[in-house]
C-alpha positions in Angstrom: 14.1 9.1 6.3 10.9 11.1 5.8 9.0 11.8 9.5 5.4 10.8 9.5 4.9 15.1 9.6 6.6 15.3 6.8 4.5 12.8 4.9 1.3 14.3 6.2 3.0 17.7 5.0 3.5 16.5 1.3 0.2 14.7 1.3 -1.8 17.8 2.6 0.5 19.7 -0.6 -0.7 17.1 -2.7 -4.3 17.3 -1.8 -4.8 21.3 -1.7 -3.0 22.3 -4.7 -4.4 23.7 -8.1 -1.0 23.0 -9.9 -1.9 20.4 -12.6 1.5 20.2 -14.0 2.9 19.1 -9.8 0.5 16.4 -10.1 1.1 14.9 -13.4 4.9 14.9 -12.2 4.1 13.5 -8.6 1.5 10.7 -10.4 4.4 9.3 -12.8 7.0 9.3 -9.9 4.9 7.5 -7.8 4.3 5.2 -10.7 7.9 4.8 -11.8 8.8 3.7 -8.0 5.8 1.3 -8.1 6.5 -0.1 -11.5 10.5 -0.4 -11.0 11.9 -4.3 -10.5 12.5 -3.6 -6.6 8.1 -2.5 -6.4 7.2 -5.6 -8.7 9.2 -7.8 -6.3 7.8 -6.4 -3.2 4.2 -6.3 -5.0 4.3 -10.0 -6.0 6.1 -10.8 -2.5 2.9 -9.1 -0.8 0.5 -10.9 -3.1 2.0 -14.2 -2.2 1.9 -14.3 1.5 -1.4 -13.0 1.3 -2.9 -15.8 -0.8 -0.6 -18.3 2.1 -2.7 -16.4 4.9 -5.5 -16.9 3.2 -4.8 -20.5 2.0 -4.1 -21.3 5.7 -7.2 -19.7 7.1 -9.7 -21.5 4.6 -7.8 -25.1 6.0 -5.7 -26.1 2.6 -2.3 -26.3 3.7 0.3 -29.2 4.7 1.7 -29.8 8.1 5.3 -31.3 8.5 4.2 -34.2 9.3 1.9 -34.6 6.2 4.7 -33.5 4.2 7.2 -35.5 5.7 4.6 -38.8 5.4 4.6 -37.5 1.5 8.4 -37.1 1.1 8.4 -40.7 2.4 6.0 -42.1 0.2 7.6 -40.7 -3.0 10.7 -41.9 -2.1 9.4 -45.4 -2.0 8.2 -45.1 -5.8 
């Protein structure tokens, strides 16, 4: 596990260097991490409980009793 000095560390390294070449390398592992199945999963994971936060807070959502009254009523059909 990387210590929160550590990451300041590597991101001052990042920031302060002149090598061209390090950053091209450090820009497509970062991407490759972000694009791999596990970062798509947690990226769409994020993005959904974000738009249910934000569903909730703007009123459009179902409470168990609305749903239950639902279930009920399609199960008379």
């Amino acid at each position: 596990m990387t210590t929160v000095f550590e990451r300041k560390k590597i991101a001052e390294l990042v920031l302060t260097t002149q090598d061209e070449v390090l950053l091209e390398k450090v820009k497509v592992l970062i991407q490759a991490k972000l694009n791999s199945p596990k970062g798509n999963f947690i990226r769409k994971y994020n993005k959904e409980i974000a738009d249910a936060v934000a569903r909730v807070r703007s009123g459009k959502f179902v409470t168990e009793q609305d749903a239950d009254a639902i279930l009920a009523e399609w199960e008379r059909k």
